[in-house]
Structure formats: structure tokens, C-alpha cells
C-alpha positions as CSV (number, residue, x, y, z in Angstrom):
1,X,46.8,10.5,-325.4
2,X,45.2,9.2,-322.2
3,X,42.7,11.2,-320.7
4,X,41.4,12.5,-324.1
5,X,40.7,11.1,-327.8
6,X,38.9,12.6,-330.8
7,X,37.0,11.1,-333.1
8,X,38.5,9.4,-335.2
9,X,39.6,11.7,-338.1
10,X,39.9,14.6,-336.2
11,X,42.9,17.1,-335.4
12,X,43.4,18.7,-332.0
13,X,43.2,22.6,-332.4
14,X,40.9,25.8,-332.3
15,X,40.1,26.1,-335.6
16,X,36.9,25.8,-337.4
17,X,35.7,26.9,-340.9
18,X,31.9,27.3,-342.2
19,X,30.3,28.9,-345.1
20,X,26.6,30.4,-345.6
21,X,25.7,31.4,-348.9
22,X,22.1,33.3,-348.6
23,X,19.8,31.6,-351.8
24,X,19.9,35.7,-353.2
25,X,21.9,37.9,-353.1
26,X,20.9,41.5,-351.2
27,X,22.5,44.8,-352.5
28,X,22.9,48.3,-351.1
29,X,21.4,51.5,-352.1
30,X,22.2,54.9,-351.7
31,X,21.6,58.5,-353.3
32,X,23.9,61.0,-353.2
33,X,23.9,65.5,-353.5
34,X,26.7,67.1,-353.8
35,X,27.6,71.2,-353.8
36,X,30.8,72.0,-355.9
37,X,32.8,75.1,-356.6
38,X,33.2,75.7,-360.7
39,X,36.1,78.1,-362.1
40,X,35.2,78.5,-365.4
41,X,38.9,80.4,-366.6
42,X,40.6,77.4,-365.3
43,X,37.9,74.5,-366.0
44,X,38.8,73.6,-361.9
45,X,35.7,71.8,-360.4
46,X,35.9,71.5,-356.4
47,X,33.6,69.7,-354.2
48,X,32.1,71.9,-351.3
49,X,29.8,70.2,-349.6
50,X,29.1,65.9,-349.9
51,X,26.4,64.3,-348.5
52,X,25.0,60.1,-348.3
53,X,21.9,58.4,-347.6
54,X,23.0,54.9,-347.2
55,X,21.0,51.8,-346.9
56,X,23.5,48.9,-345.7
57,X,20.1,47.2,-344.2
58,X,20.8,46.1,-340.4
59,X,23.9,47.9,-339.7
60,X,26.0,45.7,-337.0
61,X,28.6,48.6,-336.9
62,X,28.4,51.6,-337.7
63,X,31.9,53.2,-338.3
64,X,32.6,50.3,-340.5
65,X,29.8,51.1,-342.8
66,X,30.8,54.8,-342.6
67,X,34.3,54.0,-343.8
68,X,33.0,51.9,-346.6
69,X,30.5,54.9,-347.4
70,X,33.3,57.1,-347.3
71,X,36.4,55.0,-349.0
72,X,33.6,54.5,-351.6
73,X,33.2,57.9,-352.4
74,X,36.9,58.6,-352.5
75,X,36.6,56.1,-355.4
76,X,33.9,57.7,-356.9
77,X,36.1,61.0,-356.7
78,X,38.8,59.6,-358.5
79,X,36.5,58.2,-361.1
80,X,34.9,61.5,-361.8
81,X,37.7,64.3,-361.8
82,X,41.1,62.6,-361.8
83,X,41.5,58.9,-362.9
84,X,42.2,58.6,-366.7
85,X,43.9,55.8,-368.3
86,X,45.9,57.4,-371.5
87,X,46.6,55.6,-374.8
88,X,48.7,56.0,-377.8
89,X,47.9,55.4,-381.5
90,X,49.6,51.7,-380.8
91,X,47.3,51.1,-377.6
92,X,50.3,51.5,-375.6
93,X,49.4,52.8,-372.0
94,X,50.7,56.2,-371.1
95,X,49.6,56.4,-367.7
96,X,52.1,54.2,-366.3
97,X,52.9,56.0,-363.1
98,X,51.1,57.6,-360.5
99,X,52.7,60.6,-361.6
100,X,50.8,60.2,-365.0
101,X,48.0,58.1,-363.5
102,X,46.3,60.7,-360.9
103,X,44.5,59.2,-357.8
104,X,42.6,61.3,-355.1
105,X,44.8,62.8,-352.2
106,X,43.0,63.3,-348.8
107,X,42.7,67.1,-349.6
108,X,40.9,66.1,-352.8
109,X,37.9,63.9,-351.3
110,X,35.4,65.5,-348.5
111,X,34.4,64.6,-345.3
112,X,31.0,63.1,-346.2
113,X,28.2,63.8,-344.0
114,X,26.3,59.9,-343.9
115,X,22.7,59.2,-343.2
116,X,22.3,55.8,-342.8
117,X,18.6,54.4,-344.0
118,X,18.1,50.6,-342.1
119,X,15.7,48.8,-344.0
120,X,16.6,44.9,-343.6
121,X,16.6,42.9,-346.0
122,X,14.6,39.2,-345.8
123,X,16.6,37.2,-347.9
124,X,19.1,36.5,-345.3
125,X,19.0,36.0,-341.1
126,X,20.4,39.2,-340.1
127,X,18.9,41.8,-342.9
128,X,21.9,43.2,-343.6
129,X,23.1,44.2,-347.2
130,X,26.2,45.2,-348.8
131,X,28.4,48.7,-347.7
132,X,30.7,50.1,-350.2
133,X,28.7,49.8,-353.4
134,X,26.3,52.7,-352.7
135,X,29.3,55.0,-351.5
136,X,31.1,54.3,-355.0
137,X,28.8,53.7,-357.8
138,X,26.5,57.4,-357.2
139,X,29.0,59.3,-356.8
140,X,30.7,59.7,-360.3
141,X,26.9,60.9,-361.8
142,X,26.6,63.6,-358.8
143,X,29.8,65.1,-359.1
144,X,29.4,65.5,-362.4
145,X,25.4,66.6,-362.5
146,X,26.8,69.2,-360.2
147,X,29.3,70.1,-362.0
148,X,26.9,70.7,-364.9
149,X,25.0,72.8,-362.8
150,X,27.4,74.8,-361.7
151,X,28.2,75.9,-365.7
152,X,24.7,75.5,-366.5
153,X,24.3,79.4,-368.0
154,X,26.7,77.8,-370.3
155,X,24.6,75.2,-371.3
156,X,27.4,72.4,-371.6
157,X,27.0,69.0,-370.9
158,X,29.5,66.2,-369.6
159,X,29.3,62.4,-371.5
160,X,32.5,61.2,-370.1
161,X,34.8,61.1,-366.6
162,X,37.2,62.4,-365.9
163,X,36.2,65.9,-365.4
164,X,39.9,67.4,-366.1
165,X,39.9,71.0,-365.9
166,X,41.4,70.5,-369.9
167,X,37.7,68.8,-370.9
168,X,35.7,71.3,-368.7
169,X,37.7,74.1,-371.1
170,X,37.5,72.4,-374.0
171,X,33.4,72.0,-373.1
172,X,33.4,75.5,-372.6
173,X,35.2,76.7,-375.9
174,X,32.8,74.5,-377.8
175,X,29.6,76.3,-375.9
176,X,31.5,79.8,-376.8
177,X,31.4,80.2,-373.2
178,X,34.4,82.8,-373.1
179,X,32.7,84.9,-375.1
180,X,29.9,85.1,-372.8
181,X,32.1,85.9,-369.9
182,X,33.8,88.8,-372.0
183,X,35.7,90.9,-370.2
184,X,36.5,87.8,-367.7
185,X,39.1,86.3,-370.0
């Protein structure tokens, strides 16, 4: 075309792709403390109060990291009071819908109060780390650690998630917690 050429090789247009890949990788971290609301008659756990100190590194924005933080604990929710995938004897699922298959509604996870911690990392240019990790993986343990402190004059203890109000019951039967509660029942 007169009046312009490439090189040789070359396509006209406005697109470019690169790659970086850092020589390690860099991960988040966060902790997590949580205040719940425990109905021993019914085995019902609810979450009261949900706060996160995050450490994404350099944070470039802010309300990104928050809704990782905060999709990530919706997860985390799921994981620890609703989510179960059910079996039969054949391994057949029996959680094939989401009416079987429960999943956290907007009224089920909180509005998380977030701390963010910036320490950057060095092993790449702009210190940042990863965002959604530390809003998931903690926040399975809390719920349930505070859950197990809310029926701690029971003296049960939780090994596995879903906390269903069936398996809080069922806990409780085991600890003869009705018969503690007496006239309750």
C-alpha cells in the first residue's frame, strides 16, 4: 500500500500479545474471625459477624481485591454449612440438582468487613500476590471453630463440612447434650 509497509511478515492491526511468567510463584495470606449464632434444638449455625485481614501484597485496586475477598468467603460458606455431595451404596450421585445440591444465597453469606495487610512481595516487579485464595481457603476452619465454640459447654467437636443442622444434632445426641439442656427439649 503506498505510503506505508510493514515488515515483512507482519499484519496490519492493534493487537499485540505478551506473556511474563515470574521465576516463583507468590501467594496470598489471610486470617479470618468469625462470630456465629448456634441453636442447639435445631442444630442451625448462623454467621453474625465476619471479619478478613488480607494480604494481596501491592494492591493496584482495591474493590477488586475486596470482591475476590468476599466471593471467596461466600465459597468458603458453602464449603462449611451447605455444600454436600451425596452418594448411594452404587456411587451414584444424589445431589444432582441445586435443589439437592445446596449453594449459598446472598442472605446466607455476610457482608465481610476487610483489612487489607500490603506487604509486597520481591519475587516479581510490582509485589503483588494472589486475591481470592485467602478469602476461600480460611474460611471453612473459622466457621466451623466458631461453631464449636458456640456449643462448647457441650464439648462436641466437628471433623467434617458441611455443618448441616442434621450433623450438629446428631453431634449433639452423641455428647448427650439434650439431656443437659433438660427442660429445653
Amino acid at each position: 500500500m503506498p505510503g506505508f509497509s510493514l515488515a515483512p511478515g507482519q499484519t496490519p492491526g492493534l493487537e499485540h500479545t505478551a506473556y511474563f511468567t515470574p521465576p516463583q510463584a507468590s501467594y496470598c495470606s489471610g486470617t479470618h474471625a468469625v462470630e456465629v449464632e448456634a441453636d442447639p434444638l435445631i442444630g442451625s449455625v448462623k454467621i453474625l459477624n465476619y471479619v478478613v485481614a488480607h494480604d494481596s501484597g501491592t494492591i493496584i485496586n482495591p474493590l477488586i481485591v475486596d470482591g475476590q475477598v468476599q466471593g471467596g468467603v461466600a465459597h468458603g460458606v458453602g464449603n462449611a454449612l451447605l455444600e454436600w455431595m451425596r452418594y448411594d451404596e452404587n456411587a451414584q450421585p444424589l445431589t444432582t440438582t441445586f435443589a439437592d445440591y445446596l449453594i449459598p444465597m446472598a442472605t446466607d453469606v455476610p457482608d465481610c468487613k476487610i483489612t487489607h495487610v500490603e506487604s509486597p512481595t520481591p519475587l516479581n516487579p510490582l509485589g503483588v500476590k494472589g486475591a481470592g485464595e485467602g478469602g476461600t481457603i480460611p474460611a471453612a476452619a473459622a466457621i466451623i471453630a466458631a461453631a464449636e465454640d458456640a456449643f462448647s459447654e457441650f464439648g462436641v467437636h466437628f471433623a467434617e463440612t458441611p455443618l448441616m443442622p442434621e450433623r450438629v444434632v446428631a453431634a449433639l445426641r452423641a455428647a448427650n447434650a439434650y439431656e443437659k439442656l433438660g427442660d429445653l427439649v
